[in-house]
N, C-alpha and C positions, 0 to 999 in steps of 0.2 A: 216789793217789786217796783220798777225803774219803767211805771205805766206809760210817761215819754217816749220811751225807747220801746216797748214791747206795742204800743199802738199800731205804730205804722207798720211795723212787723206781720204784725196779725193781719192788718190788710192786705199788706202783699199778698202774703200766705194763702189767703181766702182767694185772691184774685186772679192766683197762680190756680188752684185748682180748680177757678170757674173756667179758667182757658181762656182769658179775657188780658186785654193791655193794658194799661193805667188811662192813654186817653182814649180807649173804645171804651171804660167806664164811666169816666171822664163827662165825655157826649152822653153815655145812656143815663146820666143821671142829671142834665141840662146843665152843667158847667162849661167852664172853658176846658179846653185840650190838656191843660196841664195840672188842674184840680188834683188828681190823684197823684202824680206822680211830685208834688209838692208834698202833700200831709206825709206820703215812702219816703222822702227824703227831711223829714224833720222841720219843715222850713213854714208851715202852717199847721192848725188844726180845724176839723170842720164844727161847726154851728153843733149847738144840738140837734136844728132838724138836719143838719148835711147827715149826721150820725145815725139820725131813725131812718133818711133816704138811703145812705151806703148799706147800714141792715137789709132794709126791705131790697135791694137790689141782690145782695146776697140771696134771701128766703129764710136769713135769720132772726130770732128775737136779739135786742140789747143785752141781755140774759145770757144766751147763747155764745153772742160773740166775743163777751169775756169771761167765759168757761173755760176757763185755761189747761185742765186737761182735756180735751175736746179739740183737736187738731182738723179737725174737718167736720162740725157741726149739721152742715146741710145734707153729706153724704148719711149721718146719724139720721137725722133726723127723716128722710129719706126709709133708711132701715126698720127706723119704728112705725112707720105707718106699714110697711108691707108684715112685720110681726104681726100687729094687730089682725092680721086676719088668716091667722095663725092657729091649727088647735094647739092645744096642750102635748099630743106625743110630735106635732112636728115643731113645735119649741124645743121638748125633748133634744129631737136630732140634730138643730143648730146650739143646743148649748154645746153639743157634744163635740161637733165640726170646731167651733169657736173654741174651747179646753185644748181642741189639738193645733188652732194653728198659734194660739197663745203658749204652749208647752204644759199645760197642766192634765196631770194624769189623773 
């Protein structure tokens, strides 16, 4: 995999579905205005710690963020804590929900 090119990606990605701009990120994670929308465009990378800041502003681990099947980590992760307080027959009824809107019978 071409981790160059799939980086900046991934942040968009992630950035897109927090509903956020590159420099309202940008600002929330004390850079200049244009921080984010450099590393989207290929033309920088961030720090290691810029990397563990852009996580945590997400609410993701480093773990997470390069889970590449995992298109939306934070909505996941989100999910699994509401599971958790879950019994057993209403796990039951969202595997079942989840079989039908995945197509498996």
């Amino acid at each position: 995999m071409d981790y160059l090119s799939w980086f900046p990606a991934r942040i968009t990605e992630l950035r897109t579905q927090k509903g956020v701009s590159a420099r309202d990120m940008s600002l929330s994670l004390g850079q200049s205005e244009s921080y984010i929308n450099k590393i989207e465009n290929k033309r920088t990378l961030p720090s290691m710690a810029g990397f563990i800041y852009i996580c945590d502003y997400f609410g993701i681990t480093p773990q997470e963020f390069f889970t590449i099947d995992s298109p939306a980590p934070q909505k996941a992760k989100e999910v699994m804590q509401e599971f958790r307080k879950l019994t057993a027959s209403q796990l039951d009824h969202i595997m079942l929900i989840i079989g039908d809107i995945v197509g498996e019978k």
